[in-house]
N, C-alpha and C positions, 0 to 999 in steps of 0.2 A: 250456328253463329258463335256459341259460346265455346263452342270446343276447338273453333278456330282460333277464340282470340287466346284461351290456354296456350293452344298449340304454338301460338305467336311469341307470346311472352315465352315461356320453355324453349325455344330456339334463339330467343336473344340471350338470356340466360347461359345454354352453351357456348356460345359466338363470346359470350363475357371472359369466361370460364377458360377458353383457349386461347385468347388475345394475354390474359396474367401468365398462361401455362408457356406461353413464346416468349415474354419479355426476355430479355439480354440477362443472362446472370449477375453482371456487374450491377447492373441497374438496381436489383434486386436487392443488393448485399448495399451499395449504395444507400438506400431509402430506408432498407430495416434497420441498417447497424450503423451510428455513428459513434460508436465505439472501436471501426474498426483500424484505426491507426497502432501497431504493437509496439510494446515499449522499448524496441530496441530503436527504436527511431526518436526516442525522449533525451534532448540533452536538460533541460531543466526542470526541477520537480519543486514544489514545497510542500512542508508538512504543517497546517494548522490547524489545530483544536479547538479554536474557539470560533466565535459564529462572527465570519468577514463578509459582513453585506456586501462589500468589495468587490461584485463578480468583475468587473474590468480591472482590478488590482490582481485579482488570480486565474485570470485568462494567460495575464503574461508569460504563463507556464506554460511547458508541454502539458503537464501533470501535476495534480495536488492531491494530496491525502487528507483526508476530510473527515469530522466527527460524524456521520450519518442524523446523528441528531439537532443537527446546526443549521441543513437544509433539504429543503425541498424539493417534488420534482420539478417543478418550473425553474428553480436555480440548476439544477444540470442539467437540463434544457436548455439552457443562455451560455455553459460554460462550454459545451460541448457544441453548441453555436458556432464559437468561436475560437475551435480549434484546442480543446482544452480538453486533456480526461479524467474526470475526476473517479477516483477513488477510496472506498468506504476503508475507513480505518475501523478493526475489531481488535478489541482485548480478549484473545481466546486463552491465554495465558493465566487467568485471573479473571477472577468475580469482581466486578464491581458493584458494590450494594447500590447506587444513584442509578443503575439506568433500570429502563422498563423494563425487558428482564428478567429481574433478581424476582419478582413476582414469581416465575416459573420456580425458579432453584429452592432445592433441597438443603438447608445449609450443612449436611453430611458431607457434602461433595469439597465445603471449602476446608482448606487444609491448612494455612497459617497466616497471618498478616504482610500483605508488603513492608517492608520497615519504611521505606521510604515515599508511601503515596497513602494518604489518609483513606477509608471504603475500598480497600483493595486488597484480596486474599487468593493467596495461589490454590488452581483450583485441582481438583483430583482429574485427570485428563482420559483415566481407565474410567472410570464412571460412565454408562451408558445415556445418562441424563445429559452431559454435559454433553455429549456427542448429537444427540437430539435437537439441542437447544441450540445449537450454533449452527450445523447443518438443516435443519428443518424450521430452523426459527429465524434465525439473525441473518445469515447469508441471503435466502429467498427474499426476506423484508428489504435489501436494502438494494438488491440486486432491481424487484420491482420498482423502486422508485425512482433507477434510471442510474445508476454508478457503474461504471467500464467492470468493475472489479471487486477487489478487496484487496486490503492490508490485513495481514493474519499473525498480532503483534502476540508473539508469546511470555512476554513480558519477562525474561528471566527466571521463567516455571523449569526449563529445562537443566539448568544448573542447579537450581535449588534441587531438584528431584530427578537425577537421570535415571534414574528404573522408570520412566513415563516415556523415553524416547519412543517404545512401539507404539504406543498410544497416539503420542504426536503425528506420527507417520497415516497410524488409521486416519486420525482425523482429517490431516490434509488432504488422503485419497477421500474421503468422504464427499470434502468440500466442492473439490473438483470432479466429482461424478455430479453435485447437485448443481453446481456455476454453470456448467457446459462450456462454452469456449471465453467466457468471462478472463481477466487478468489475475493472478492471485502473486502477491508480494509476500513472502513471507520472513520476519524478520525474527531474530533470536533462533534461529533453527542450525549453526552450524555441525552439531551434534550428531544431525541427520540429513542431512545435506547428502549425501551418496543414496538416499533411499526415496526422498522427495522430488530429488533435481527433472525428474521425466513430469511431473504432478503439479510444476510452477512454473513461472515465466521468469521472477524478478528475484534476489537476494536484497534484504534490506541489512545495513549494520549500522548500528548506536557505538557513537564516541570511539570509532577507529582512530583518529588521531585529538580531534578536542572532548572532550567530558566534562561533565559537571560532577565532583566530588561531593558526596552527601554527608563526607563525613566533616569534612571542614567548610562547608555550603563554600565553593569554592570552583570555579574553572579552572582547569590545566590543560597542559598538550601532552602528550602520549611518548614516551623516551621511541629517537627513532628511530634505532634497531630492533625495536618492539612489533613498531608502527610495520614495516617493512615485510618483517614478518609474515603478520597476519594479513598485508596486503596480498602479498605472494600465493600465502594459500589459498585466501576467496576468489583472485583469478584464477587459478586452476581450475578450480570448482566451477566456476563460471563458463569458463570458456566449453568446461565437458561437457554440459548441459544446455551451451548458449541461452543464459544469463545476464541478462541485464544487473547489474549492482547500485544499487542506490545507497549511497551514503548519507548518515544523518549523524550530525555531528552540532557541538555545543559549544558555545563562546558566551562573556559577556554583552549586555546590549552595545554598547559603544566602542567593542572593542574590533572596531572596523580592519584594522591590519590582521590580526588573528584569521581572522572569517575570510577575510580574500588569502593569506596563505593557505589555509586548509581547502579551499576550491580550488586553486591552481594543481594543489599537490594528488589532490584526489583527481583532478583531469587528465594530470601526465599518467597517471598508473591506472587510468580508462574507466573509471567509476564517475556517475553520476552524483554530486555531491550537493547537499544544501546545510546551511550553518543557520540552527537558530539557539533560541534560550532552552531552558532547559522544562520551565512551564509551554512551549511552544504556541506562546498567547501574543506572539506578534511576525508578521510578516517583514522576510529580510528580503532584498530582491538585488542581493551580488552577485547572485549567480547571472541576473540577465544584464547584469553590463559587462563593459571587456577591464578587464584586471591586467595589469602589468606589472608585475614586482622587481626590485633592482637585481641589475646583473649579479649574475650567482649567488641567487636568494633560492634559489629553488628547491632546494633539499636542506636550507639552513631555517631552524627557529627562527622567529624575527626577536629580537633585543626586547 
């Protein structure tokens, strides 16, 4: 009797086992992965750093880039809910002394002060530690608590130091062998952009046409033969690799004309664009209305 009712359970068991083994693959990919909408299907993004309880003020995005440290997995459980992917913003560019972290690091590895962000040092990127920590530490932790992704912000470590560019490269194949089919954005990378483009999904750029001046705490717009430019060459880039481009660009708070030309401008030349401050401690949502500017405004400054 006893070896029947084994034998009973063991047969439902396999009847279990083969009814999961048949399900529909869609179904499958369905239920495990609600990350799987890709970014080339995102027309609006924002970027915010500080902690917006707001999940219904940042659903209204395709996509937002997100301090890792702001939320939890139950918040991108809600956000990805409702249609929204969020992704973890990293400073792989730079040490930050304030997050959990710097506990690990060596401070051998940091290299010199950001001038312009208080706890923040560019960081030695050849350093084995540093590759460790962010591949084995910071990606896995944020990946588990449920982010589509990463933003992989190198803070302007690679201007400061271009003898790091191999380094960079390692790192992002790193990243991407340990994500598996995760998102990874990488922003401040065009240096290596021909060596990374197979290893990313997204380009990110800072202040293509508005910036914040640190040296006269000051916004401007970008002269627009400049602008044009550097437009021209990140499409190509883009398109080699299909590329999404995210643009992140900078205005004053109120300076609402500004911020809707630089969305327009960034839409006609096929870039994904969002306009915030320059601390990125408030949520702007231009991008999700419809913008119309006056007849043949569209490649002119506005007054």
């Amino acid at each position: 009797m006893k070896y029947e009712v084994k034998l009973l359970c063991f047969m439902k068991r396999i009847v279990v086992l083969l009814l999961l083994m048949h399900l529909p693959a869609t179904a499958q990919v369905k239920n495990s992965s609600p990350c799987s909408k890709p970014l080339g299907d995102v027309e609006t993004f924002a970027v915010v750093y500080y902690a917006n309880r707001s999940l219904d003020q940042l659903a209204k995005f395709n996509m937002v880039v997100l301090d890792p440290a702001n939320y939890d997995s139950a918040d991108l459980t809600r956000l990805k809910s409702m249609g929204c992917i969020p992704i973890a913003y990293l400073n792989v560019g730079e040490v930050e002394t304030y997050r959990a972290y710097f506990s690990l690091v060596d401070t051998s590895i940091m290299l010199s002060p950001d001038p312009n962000w208080r706890d923040r040092y560019y960081v030695d990127l050849c350093n084995p530690m540093w590759e460790r920590i962010v591949a084995q530490e910071r990606v896995p932790e944020v990946m588990r608590k449920g982010f589509c992704g990463v933003f992989l912000d190198f803070a302007g470590a690679l201007e400061e130091y271009p003898n790091m560019d191999s380094c960079a490269v390692s790192l992002v194949r790193q990243v991407r062998r340990v994500e598996g089919n995760g998102d990874i954005i990488a922003d401040g990378v065009r240096p290596i952009i021909q060596k990374i483009g197979n290893y990313i999904d997204g380009i990110a750029v800072e202040g293509l046409m508005g910036y914040y001046d640190f040296h006269t705490d000051t916004y401007r717009l970008r002269n627009d033969s400049l602008e044009d430019q550097r437009s021209t060459a990140l499409l190509s880039e883009a398109k080699k690799f299909k590329l999404s481009v995210f643009q992140l660009d900078y205005a004053a708070p109120k300076d609402s004309k500004i911020r809707d030309y630089i969305i327009v401008r960034s839409r006609q030349i096929g870039f994904v664009p969002y306009v915030g401050t320059i601390e990125l401690d408030t949520l702007f949502t231009n991008t999700i209305t419809r913008i119309i500017l006056p007849q043949g405004s569209s490649k002119k400054f506005p007054d």
